[in-house]
C-alpha positions in Angstrom: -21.0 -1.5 22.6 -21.9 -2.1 26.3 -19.3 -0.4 28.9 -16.5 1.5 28.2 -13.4 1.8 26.2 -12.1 -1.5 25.8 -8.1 -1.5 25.4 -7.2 -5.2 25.8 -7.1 -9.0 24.4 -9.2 -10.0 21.6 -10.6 -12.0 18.9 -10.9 -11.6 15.2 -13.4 -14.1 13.9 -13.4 -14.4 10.3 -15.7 -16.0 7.9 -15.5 -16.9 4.5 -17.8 -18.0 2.5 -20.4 -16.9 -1.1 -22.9 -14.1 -1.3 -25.4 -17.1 -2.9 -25.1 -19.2 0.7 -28.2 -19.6 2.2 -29.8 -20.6 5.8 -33.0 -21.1 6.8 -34.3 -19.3 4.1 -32.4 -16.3 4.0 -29.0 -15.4 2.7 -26.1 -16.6 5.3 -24.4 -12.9 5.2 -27.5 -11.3 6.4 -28.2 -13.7 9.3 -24.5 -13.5 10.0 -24.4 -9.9 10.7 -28.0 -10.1 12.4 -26.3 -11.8 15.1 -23.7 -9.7 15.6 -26.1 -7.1 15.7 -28.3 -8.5 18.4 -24.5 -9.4 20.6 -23.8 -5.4 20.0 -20.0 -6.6 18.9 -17.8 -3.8 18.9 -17.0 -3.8 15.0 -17.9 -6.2 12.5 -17.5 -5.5 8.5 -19.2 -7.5 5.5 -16.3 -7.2 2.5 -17.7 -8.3 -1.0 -14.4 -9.7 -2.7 -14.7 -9.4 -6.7 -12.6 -12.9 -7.3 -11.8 -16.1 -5.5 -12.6 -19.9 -4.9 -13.1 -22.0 -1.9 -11.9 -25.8 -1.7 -14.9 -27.6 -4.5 -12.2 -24.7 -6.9 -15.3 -23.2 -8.3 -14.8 -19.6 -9.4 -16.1 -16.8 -8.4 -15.8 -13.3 -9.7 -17.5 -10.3 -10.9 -16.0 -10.4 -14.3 -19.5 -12.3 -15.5 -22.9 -11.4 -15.3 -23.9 -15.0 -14.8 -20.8 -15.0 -11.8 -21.0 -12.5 -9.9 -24.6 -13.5 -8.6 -22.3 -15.3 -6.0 -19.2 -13.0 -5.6 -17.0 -14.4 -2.6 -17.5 -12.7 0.4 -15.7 -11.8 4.2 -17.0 -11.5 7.0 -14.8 -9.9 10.0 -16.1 -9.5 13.3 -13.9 -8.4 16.2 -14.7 -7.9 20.2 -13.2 -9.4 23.5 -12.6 -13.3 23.8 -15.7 -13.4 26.3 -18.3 -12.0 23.9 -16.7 -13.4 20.6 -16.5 -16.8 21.9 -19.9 -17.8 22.2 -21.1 -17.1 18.9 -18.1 -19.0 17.0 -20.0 -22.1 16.5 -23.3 -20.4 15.4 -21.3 -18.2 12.8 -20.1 -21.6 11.2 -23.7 -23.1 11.0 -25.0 -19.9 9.6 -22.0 -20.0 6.7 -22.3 -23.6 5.8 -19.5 -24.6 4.0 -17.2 -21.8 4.0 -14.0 -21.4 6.0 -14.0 -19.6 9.5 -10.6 -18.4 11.3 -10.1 -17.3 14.8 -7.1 -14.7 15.5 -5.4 -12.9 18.3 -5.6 -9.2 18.7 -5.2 -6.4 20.6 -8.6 -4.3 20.4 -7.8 -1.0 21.2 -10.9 2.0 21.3 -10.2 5.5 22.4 -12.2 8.5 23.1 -11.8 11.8 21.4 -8.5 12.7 20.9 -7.1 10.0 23.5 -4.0 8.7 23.0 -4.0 5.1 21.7 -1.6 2.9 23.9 1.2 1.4 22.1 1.1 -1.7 24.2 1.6 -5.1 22.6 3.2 -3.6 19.0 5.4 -6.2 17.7 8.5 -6.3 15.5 6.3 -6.2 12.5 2.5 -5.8 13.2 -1.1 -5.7 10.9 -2.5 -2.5 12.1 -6.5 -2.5 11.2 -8.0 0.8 11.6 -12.2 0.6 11.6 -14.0 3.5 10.0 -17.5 4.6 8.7 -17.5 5.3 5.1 -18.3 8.9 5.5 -16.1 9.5 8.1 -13.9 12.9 7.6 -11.0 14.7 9.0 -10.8 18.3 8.2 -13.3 17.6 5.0 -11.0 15.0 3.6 -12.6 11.3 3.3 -10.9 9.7 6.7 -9.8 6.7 5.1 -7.8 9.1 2.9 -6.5 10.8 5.8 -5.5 7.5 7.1 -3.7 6.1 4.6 -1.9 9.8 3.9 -0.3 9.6 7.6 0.6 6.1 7.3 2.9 6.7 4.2 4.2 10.0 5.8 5.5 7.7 8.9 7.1 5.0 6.5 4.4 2.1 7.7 5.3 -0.8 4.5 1.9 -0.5 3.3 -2.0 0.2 3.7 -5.5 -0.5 1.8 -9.0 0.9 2.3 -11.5 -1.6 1.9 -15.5 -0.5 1.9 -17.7 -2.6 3.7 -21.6 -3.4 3.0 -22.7 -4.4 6.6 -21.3 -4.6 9.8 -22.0 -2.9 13.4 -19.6 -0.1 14.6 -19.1 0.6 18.4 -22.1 -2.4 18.7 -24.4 -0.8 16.4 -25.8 -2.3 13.1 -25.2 -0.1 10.5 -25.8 -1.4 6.4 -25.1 0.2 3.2 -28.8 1.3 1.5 -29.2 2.8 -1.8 -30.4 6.1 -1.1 -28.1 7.2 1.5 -25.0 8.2 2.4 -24.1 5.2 4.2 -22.3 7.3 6.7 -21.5 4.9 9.8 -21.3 2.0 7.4 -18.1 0.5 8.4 -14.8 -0.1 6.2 -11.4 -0.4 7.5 -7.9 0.2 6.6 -5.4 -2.6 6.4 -1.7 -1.5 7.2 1.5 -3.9 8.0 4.7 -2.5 9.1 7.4 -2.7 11.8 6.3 -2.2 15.2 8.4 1.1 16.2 6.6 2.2 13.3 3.3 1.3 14.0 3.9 2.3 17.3 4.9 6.0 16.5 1.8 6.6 14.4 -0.7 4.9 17.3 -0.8 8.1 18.9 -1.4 10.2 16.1 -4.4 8.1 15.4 -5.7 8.7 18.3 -6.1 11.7 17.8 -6.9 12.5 14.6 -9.7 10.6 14.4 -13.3 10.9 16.6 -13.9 7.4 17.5 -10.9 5.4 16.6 -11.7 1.7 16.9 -8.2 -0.4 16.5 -7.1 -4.0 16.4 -3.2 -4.8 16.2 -2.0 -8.0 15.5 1.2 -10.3 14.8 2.3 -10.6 11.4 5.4 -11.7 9.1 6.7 -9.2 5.6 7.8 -11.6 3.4 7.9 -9.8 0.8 8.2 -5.8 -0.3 8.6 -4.4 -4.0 10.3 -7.6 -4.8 12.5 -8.0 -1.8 12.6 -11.8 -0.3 12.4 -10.7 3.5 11.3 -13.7 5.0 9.7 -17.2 4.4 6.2 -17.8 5.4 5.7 -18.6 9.1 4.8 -22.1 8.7 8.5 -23.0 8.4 8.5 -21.3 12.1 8.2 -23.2 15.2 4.2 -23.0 16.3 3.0 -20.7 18.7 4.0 -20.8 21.9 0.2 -21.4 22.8 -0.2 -25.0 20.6 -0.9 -27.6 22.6 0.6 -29.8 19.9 2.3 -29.3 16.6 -0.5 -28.1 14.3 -3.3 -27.2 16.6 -4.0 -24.3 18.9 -4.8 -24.5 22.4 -8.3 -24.9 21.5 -7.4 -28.0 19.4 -8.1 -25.9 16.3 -6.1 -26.7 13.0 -3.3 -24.1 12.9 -3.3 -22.8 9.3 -1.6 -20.5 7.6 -2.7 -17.1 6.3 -1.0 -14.9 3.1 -2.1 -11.4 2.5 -0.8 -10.3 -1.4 -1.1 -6.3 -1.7 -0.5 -5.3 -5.4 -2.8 -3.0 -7.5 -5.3 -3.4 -10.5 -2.6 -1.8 -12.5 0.0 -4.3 -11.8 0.5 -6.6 -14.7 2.1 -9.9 -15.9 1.9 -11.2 -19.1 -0.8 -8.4 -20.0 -3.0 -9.4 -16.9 -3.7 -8.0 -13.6 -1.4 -10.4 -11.3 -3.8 -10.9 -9.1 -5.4 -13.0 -11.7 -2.7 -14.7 -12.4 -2.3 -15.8 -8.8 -6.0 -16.8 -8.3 -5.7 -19.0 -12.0 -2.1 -20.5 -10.5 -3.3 -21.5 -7.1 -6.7 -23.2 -8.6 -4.6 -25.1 -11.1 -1.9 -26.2 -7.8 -5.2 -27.2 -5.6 -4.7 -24.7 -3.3 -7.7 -24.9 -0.7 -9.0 -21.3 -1.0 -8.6 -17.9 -2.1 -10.1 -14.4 -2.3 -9.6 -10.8 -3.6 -10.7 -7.5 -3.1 -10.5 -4.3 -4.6 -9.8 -1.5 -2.0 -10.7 2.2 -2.9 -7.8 3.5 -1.8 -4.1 2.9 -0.5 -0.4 2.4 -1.4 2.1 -0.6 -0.9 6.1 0.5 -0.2 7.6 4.2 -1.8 4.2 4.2 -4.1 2.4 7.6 -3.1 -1.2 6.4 -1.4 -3.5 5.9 -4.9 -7.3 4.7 -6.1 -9.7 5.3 -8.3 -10.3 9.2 -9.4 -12.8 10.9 -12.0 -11.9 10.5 -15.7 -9.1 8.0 -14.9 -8.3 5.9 -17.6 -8.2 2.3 -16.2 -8.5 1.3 -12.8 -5.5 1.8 -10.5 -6.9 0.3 -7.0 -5.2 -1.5 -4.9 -5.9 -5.0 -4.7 -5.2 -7.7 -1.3 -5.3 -11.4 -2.2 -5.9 -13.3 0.6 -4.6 -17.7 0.8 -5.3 -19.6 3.7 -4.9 -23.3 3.4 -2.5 -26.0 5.6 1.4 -25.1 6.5 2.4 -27.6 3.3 0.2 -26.2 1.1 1.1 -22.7 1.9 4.4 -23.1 0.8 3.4 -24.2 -2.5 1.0 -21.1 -3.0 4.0 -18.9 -1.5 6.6 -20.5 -4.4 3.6 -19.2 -7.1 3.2 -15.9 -5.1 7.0 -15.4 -4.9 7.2 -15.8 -8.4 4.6 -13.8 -9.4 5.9 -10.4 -7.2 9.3 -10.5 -8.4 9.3 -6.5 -8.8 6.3 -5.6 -6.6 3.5 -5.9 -4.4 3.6 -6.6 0.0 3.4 -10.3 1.0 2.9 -11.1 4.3 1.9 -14.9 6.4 0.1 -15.4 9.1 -0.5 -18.5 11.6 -4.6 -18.9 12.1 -6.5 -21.3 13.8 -9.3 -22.2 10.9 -12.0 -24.7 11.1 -14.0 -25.6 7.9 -17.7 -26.7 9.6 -19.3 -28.6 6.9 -16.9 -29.9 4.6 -15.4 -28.4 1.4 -16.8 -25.3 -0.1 
């Protein structure tokens, strides 16, 4: 990335949208990350999810060989407002129909063993944490290391998630086949309460070479079958909404849930992350997506994933639902039901804008 250290306000653009998408000729993902390439963003990551469905409800997962051909996929780029801003619309032409969300965040990047500023940590906060996959601290996998000081310091929960493209510190960096895909970016996905989010900031800093944060405003609903909250669209809107329902932008204001169970957690003999995808198709929810992490824990569970000769997979899994403030609180009723004894719920208010109709 061009300049320095870059500790200040930024934007998360998101795109969702199928591996299958095309434009002009090539496959949208793969233009997508070409331009943040060529804009040097400071991170971006390409997530392959292994289930979901956008608005048209058609299913996508990697439980078929004639499905997966078009798994669902997420595309997260984050940098300052100045350098995301420009490229919002051309991400939305280059994914077609899929869904695209704008967030607030505090993008925070430190040098070696710098202590991270703990600045802008709210009562509860969504701590992202951007890695390569290679990445070690004291020859343990980093996103291992990550997730093991996170449960130490009593954050609610966390999730590795690989990536398959992306730039890190504004440099292109894609997962090949015969490598070791060492700065191929991931990222780690924790939600707790601010003081605690705020304690561990420093000790990221400095356990980890390059550390590349975003921290961002979030609501638990949810933990180990705990109601803590209902979802924020039964909040006022943000104090920067010009109206009800839009941002200041004019954007839609949506709403965002982020499920955390495991492959392991069941109801009635099915993963429940299944079980919410099936549900929320069947209640016309607009969209929804899921991805396996590689490693992680949610509430007193001990940080988990998949290990040699394990019987069964036991990853954890995050379900993300974004649809409109009514709908949400349909998909949260289904959700609510569904996590009775476990999993990490969280909402979230996001500008979204769906370019070309329903996908």
């Amino acid at each position: 990335m061009n300049g320095g250290p870059v500790n200040g306000d930024a934007i998360k653009l998101t795109s969702y949208f199928g591996e299958r998408q095309r434009t002009a000729g090539r496959f949208a993902a793969d233009a997508l990350l070409d331009l943040y390439g060529r804009h040097e963003i400071a991170t971006s990551v390409l997530l392959r999810g292994a289930e979901g469905f956008g608005a048209s409800r058609h299913p996508r997962t990697d439980r078929t060989l004639t499905l997966s051909e078009d798994l669902p996929l997420i595309a997260v780029a984050v940098d300052t407002r100045a350098r995301i801003e420009p490229l919002v619309e051309q991400a939305a032409r280059l994914t077609g129909t899929g869904l695209v969300t704008l967030e607030r965040a505090r993008l925070v990047r430190a040098g070696d063993g710098e202590p991270v500023p703990r600045e802008d940590v709210h009562e509860q906060t969504k701590l992202t944490i951007y890695l390569g996959r290679q990445e070690r601290v004291f020859r343990v996998p980093a996103f291992i290391a990550v997730c093991d000081l996170l449960h130490r310091r009593g954050v609610a929960g966390a999730t590795a998630l690989l990536g398959v493209d992306g730039t890190a510190h504004g440099r292109r960096e894609r997962a090949a086949f015969f490598s070791r895909n060492a700065a191929t970016p991931m990222m780690v996905i924790a939600v707790g309460s601010g003081q605690r989010i705020g304690t561990v900031l420093p000790e990221l800093g400095a356990l980890l070479r390059q550390p590349l944060l975003t921290l961002e405003r979030v609501r638990i609903c949810k933990r180990d079958g705990q109601s803590l909250s209902v979802p924020a669209s039964t909040a006022p809107p943000p104090v920067n909404a010009t109206v009800a329902g839009t941002d200041a932008t004019g954007l839609p204001l949506w709403q965002k849930l982020m499920v955390y169970t495991s492959e392991a957690a069941l109801h009635d003999g099915q993963p429940v992350h299944r079980t919410i995808l099936r549900r929320l198709r069947a209640a016309g929810i607009s969209g929804a997506t899921t991805q396996r992490g590689v490693w992680g824990f949610h509430g007193d569970h001990a940080p988990h994933g998949d290990r040699l000769l394990q019987l069964g997979r036991h990853v954890p899994v995050v379900t993300v639902v974004i649809d409109s403030p009514a709908r949400i609180l349909a998909a949260f009723a289904i959700i609510d039901e569904l996590t009775r004894e476990q999993g990490l719920v969280t909402s979230e208010t996001v500008p979204a804008m769906r370019p070309a109709g329903g996908a």
